[in-house]
KEMARRO-427519 format. One record per atom (N, C-alpha, C, O, CB): residue in three letters; atom name; z negated, x, y negated. Coordinates in pm, whole numbers, plus 50000, padded with zeros to 5 digits. Glycine has a CB too. Layout:
<sites>
SITE  aa at    c3    c1    c2
SITE ALA CA     Z     X     Y
...
</sites>
This chain:
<sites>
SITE  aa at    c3    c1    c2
SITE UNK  N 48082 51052 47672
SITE UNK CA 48011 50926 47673
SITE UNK  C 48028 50859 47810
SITE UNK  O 48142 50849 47856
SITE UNK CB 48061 50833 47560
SITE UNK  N 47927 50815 47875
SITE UNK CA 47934 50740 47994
SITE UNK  C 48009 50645 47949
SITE UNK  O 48032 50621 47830
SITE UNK CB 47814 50696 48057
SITE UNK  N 48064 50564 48080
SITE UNK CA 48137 50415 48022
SITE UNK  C 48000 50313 48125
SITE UNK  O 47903 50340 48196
SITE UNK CB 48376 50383 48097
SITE UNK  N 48060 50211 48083
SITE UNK CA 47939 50082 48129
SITE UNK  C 47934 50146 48266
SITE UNK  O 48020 50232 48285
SITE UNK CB 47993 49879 48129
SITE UNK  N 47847 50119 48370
SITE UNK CA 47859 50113 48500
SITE UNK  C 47914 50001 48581
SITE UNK  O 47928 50020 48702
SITE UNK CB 47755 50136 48535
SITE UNK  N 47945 49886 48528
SITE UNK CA 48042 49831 48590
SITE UNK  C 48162 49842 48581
SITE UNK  O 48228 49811 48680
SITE UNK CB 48034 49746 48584
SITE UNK  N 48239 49896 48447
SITE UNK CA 48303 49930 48514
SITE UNK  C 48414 50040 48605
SITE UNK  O 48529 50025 48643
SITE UNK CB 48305 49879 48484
SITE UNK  N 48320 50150 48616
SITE UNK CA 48257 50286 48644
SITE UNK  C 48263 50186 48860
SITE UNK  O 48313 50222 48966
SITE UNK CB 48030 50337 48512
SITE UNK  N 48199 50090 48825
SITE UNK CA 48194 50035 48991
SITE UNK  C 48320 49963 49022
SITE UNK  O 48380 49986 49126
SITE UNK CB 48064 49922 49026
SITE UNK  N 48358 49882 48940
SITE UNK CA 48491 49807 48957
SITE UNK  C 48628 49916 48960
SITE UNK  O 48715 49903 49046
SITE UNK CB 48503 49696 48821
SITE UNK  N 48632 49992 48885
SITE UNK CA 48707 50082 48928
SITE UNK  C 48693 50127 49056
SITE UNK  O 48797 50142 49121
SITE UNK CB 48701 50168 48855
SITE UNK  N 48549 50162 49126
SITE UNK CA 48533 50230 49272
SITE UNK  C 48586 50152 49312
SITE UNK  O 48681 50200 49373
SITE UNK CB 48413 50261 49347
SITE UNK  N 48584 49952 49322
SITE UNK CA 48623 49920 49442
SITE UNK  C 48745 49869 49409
SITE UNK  O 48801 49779 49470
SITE UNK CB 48537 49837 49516
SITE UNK  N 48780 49917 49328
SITE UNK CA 49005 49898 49331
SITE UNK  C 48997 50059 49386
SITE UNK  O 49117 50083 49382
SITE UNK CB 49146 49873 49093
SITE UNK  N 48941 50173 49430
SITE UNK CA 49001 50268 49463
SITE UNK  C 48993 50215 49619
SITE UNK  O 49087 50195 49697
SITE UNK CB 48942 50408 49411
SITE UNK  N 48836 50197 49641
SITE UNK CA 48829 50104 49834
SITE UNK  C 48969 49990 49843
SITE UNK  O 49030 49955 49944
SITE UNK CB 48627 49955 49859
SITE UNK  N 48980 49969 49768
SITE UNK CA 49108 49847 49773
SITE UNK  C 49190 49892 49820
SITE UNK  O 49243 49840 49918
SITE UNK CB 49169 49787 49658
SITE UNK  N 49251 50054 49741
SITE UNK CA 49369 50073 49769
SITE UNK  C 49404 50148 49927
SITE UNK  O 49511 50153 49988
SITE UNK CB 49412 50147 49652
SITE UNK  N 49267 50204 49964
SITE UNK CA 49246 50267 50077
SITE UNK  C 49275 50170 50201
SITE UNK  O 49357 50199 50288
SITE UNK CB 49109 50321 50073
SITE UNK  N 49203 50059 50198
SITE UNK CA 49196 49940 50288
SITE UNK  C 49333 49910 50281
SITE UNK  O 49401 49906 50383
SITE UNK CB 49096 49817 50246
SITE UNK  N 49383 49886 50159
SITE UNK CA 49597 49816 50150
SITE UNK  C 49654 49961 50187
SITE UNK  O 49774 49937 50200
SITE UNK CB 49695 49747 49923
SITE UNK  N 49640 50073 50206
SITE UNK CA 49647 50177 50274
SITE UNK  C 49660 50190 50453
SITE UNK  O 49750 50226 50529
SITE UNK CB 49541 50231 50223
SITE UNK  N 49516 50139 50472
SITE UNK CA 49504 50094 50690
SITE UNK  C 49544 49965 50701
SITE UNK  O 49544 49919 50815
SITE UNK CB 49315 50087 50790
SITE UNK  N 49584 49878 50591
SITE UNK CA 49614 49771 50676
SITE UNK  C 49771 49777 50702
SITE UNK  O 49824 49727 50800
SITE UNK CB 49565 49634 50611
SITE UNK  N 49867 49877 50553
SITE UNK CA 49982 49915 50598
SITE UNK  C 50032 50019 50688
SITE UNK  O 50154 50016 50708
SITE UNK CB 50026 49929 50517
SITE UNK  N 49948 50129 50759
SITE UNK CA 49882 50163 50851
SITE UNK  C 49916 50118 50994
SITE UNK  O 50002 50152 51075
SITE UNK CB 49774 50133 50815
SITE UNK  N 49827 50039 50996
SITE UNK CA 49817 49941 51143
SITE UNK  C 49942 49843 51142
SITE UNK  O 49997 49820 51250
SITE UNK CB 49660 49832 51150
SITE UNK  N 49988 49785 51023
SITE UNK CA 50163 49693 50998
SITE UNK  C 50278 49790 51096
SITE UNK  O 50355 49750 51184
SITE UNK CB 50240 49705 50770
SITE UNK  N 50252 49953 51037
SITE UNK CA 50343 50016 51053
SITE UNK  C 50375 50030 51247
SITE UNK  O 50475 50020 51318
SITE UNK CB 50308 50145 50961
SITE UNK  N 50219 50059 51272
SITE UNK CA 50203 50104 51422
SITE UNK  C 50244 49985 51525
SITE UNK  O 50295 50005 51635
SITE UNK CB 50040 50147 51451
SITE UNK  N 50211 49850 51466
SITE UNK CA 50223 49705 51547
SITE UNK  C 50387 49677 51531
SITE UNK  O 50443 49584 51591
SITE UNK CB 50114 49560 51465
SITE UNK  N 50449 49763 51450
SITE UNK CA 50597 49747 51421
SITE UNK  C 50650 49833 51540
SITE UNK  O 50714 49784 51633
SITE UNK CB 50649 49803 51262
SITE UNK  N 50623 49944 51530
SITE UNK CA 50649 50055 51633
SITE UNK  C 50599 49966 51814
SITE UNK  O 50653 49969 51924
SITE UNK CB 50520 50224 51575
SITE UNK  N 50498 49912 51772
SITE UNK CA 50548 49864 51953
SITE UNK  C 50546 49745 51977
SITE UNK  O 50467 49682 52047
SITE UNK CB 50457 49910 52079
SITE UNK  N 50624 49712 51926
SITE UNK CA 50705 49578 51878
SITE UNK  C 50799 49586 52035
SITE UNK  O 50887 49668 52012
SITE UNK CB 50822 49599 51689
SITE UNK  N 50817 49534 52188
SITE UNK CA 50875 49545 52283
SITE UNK  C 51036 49569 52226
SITE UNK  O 51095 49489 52153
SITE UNK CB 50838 49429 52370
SITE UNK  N 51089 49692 52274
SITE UNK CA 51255 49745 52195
SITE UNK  C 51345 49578 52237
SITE UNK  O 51440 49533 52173
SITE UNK CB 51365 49947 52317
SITE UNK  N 51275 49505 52372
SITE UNK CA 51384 49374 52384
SITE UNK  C 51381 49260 52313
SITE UNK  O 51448 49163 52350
SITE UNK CB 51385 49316 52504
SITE UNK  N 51274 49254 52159
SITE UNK CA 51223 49196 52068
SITE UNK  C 51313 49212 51905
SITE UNK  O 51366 49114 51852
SITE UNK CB 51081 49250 52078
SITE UNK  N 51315 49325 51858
SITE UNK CA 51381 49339 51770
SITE UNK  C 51457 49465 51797
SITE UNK  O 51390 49532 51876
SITE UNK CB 51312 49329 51664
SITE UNK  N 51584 49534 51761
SITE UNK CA 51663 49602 51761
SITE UNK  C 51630 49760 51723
SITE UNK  O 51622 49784 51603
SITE UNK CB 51741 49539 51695
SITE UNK  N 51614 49847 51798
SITE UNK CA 51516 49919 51812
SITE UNK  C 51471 50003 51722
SITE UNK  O 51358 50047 51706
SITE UNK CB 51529 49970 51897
SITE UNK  N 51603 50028 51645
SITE UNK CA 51635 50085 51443
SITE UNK  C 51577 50084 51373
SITE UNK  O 51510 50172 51319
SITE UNK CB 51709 50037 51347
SITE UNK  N 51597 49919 51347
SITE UNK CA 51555 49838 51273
SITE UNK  C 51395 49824 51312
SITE UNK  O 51319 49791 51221
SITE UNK CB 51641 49722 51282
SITE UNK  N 51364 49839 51393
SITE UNK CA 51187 49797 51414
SITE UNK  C 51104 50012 51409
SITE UNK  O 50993 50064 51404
SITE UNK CB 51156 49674 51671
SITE UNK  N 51192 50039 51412
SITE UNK CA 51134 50204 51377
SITE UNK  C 51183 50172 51230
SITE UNK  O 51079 50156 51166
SITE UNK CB 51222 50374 51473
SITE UNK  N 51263 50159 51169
SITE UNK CA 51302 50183 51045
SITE UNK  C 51153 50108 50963
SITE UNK  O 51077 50170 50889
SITE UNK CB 51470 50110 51016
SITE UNK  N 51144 49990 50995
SITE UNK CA 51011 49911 50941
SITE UNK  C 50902 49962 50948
SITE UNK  O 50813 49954 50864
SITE UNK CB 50982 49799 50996
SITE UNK  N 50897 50041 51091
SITE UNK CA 50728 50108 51101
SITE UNK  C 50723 50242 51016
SITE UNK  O 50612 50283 50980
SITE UNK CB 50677 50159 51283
SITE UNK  N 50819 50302 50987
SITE UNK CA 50860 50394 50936
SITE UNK  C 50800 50359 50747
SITE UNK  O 50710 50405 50677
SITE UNK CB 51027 50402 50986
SITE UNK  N 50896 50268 50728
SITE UNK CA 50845 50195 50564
SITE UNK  C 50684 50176 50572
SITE UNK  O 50605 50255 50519
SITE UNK CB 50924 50008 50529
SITE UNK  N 50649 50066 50643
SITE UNK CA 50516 50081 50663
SITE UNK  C 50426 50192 50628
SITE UNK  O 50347 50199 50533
SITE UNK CB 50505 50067 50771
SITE UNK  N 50454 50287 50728
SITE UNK CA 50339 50442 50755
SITE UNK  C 50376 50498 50614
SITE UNK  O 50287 50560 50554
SITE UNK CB 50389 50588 50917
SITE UNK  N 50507 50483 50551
SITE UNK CA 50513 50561 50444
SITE UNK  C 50440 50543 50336
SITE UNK  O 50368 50620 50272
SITE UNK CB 50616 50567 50409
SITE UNK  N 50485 50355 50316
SITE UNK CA 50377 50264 50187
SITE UNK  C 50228 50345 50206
SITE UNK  O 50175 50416 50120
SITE UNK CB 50346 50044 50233
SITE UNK  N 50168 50312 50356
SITE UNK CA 50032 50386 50368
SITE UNK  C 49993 50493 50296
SITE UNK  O 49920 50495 50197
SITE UNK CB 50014 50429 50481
SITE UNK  N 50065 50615 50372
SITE UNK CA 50035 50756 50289
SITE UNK  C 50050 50771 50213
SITE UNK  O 50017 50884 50177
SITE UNK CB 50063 50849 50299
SITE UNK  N 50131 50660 50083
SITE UNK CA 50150 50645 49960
SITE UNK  C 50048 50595 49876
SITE UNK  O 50016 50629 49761
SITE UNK CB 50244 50581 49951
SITE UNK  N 49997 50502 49957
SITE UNK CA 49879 50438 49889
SITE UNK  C 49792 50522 49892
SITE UNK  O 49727 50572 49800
SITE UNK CB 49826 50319 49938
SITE UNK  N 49788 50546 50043
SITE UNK CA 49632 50657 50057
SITE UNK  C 49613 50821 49941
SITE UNK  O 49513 50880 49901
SITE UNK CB 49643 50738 50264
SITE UNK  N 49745 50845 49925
SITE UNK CA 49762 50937 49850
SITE UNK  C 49738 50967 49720
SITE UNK  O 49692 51072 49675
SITE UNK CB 49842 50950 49862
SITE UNK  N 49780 50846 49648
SITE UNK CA 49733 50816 49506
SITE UNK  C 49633 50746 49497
SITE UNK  O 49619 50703 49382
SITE UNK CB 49816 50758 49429
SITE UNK  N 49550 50712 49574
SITE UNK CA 49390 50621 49558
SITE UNK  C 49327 50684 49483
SITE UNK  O 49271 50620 49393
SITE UNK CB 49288 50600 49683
SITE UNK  N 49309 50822 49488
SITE UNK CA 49172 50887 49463
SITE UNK  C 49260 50918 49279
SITE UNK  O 49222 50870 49173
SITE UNK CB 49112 51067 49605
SITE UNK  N 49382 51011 49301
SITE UNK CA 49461 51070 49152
SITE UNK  C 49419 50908 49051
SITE UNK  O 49341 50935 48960
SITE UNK CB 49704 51109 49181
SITE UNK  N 49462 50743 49058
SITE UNK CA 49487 50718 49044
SITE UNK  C 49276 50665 48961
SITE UNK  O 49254 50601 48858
SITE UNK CB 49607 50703 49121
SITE UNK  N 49208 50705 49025
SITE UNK CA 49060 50635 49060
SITE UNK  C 49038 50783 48897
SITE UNK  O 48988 50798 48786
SITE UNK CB 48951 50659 49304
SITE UNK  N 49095 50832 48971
SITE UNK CA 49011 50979 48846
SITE UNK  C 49108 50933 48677
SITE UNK  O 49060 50934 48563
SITE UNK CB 49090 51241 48927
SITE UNK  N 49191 50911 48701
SITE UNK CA 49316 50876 48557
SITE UNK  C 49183 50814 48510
SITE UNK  O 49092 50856 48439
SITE UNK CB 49502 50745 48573
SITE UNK  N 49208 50677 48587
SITE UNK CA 49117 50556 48521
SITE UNK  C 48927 50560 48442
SITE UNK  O 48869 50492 48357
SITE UNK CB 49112 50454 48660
SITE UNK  N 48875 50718 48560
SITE UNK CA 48780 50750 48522
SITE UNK  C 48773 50763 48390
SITE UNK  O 48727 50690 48303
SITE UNK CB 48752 50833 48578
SITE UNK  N 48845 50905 48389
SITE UNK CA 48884 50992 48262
SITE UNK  C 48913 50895 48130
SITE UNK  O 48864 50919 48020
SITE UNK CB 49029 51084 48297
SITE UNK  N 49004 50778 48160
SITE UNK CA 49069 50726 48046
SITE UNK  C 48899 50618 47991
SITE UNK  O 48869 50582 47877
SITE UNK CB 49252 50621 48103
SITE UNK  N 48811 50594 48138
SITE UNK CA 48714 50468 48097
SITE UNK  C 48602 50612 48028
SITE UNK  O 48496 50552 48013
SITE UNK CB 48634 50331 48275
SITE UNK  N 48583 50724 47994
SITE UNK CA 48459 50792 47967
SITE UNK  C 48521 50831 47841
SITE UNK  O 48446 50846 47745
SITE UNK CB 48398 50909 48073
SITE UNK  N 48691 50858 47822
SITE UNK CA 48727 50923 47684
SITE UNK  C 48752 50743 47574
SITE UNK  O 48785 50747 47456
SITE UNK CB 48920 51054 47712
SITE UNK  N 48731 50630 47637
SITE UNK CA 48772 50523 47550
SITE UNK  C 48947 50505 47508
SITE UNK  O 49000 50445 47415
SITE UNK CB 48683 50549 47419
SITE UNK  N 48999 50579 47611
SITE UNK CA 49138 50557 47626
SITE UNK  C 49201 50487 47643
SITE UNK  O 49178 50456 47527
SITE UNK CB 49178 50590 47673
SITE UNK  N 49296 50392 47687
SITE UNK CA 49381 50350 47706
SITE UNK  C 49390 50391 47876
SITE UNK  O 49391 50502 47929
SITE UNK CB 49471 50387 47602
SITE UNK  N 49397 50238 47942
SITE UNK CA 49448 50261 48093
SITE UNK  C 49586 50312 48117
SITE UNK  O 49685 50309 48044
SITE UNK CB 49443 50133 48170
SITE UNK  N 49567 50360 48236
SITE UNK CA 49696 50406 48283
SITE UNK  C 49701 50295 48330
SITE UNK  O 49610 50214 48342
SITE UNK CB 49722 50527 48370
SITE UNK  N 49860 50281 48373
SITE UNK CA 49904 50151 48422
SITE UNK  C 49948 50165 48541
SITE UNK  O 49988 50277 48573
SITE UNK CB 50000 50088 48349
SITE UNK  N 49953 50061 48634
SITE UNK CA 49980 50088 48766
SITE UNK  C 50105 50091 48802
SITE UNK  O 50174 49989 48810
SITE UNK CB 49925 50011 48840
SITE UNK  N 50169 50269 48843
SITE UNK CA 50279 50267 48797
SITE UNK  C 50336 50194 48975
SITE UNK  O 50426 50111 48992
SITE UNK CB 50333 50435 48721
SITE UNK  N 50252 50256 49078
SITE UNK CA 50322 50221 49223
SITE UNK  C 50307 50077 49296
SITE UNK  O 50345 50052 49410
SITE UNK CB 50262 50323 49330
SITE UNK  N 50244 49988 49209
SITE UNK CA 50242 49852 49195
SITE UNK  C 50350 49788 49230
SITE UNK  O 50330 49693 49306
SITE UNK CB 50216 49819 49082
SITE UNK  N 50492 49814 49191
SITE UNK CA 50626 49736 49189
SITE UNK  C 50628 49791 49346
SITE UNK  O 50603 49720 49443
SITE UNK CB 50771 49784 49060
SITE UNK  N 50658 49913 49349
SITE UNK CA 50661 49991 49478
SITE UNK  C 50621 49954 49628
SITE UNK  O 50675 49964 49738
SITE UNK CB 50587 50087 49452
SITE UNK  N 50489 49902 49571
SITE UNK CA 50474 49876 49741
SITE UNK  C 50457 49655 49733
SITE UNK  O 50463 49579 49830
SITE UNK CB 50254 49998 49826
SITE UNK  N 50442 49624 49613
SITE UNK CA 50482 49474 49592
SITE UNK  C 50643 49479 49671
SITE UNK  O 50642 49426 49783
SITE UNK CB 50488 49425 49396
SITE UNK  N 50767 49530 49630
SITE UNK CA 50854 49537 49668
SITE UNK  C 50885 49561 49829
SITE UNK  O 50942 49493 49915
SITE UNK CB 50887 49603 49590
SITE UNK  N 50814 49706 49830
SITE UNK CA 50825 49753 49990
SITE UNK  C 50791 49625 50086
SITE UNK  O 50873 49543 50126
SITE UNK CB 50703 49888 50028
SITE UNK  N 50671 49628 50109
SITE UNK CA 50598 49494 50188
SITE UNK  C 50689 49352 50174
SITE UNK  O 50697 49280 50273
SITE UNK CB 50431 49459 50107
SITE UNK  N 50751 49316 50060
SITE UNK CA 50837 49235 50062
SITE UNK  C 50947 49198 50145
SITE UNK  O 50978 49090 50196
SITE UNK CB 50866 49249 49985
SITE UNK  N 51032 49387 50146
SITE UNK CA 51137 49402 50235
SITE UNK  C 51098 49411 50332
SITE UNK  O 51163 49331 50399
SITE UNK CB 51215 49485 50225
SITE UNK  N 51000 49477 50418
SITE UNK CA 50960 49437 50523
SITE UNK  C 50945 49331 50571
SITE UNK  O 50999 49297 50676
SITE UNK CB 50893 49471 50536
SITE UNK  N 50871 49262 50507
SITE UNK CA 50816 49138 50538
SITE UNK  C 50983 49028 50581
SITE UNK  O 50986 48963 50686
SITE UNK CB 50706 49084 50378
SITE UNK  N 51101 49028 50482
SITE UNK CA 51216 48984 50496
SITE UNK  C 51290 49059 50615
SITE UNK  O 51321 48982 50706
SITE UNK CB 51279 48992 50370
SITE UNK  N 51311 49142 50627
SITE UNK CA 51361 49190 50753
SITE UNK  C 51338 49155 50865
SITE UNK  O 51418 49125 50953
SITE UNK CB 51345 49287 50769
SITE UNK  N 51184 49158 50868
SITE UNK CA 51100 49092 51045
SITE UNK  C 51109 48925 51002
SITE UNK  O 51098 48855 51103
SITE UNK CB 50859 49157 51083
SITE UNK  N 51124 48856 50893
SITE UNK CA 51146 48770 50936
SITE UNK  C 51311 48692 50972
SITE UNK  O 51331 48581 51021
SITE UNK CB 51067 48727 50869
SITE UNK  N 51369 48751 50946
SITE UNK CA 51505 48724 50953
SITE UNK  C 51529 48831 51134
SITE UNK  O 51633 48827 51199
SITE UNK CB 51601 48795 50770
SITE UNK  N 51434 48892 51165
SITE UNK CA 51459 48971 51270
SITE UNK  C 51411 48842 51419
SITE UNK  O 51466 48798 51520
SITE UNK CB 51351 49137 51245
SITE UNK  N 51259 48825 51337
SITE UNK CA 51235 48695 51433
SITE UNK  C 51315 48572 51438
SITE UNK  O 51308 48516 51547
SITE UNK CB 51114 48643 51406
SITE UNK  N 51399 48508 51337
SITE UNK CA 51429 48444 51379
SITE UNK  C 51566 48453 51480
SITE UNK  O 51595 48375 51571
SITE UNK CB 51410 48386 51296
SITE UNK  N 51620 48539 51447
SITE UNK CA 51741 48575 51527
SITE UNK  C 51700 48598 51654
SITE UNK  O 51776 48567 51745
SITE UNK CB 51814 48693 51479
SITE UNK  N 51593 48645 51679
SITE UNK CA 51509 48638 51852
SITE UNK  C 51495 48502 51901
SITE UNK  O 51440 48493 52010
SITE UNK CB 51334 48697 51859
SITE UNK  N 51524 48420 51857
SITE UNK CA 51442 48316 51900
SITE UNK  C 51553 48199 51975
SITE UNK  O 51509 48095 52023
SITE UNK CB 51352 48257 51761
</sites>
């Protein structure tokens, strides 16, 4: 059985979602990496770009597995899968986000 086409489309654009929260952690990771080494401590600012690029290929990785579950579950009248890497990169981006700022202010 087809499912509605919306939301057959709304599903497409949480998969574009996750792609885009994919390059924008991406580009976080790369702007971390040349972050001037006399700015933040040079570890610590690879260690971040590092988290970054990883969240990315994480996201980017499960976009599509994650787009087909939801297919499958919206055409059989299933039950969603639930978003299991949700905490994951809510969390990740968090610690990042706390690190550079506790990194900036100690620069300052």
């Amino acid at each position: 059985m087809e499912p509605d086409p919306r939301f057959t489309l709304a599903n497409e654009r949480t998969f574009l979602t996750w792609l885009s929260t994919a390059l924008a952690l991406s580009a976080g990771g790369v702007a971390m990496a040349a972050v001037p080494s006399d700015v933040f401590v040079p570890w610590i600012r690879t260690g971040l770009a590092i988290v970054l690029v990883s969240l990315s290929a994480l996201a980017a990785g499960m976009a599509y597995p994650r787009w087909r579950n939801i297919q499958r579950a919206l055409r059989q009248q299933a039950p969603l899968p639930p978003p299991a890497l949700a905490a994951v990169f809510g969390y990740g981006v968090a610690a990042v986000a706390v690190v550079a700022l506790v990194l900036i202010i100690l620069s300052a």
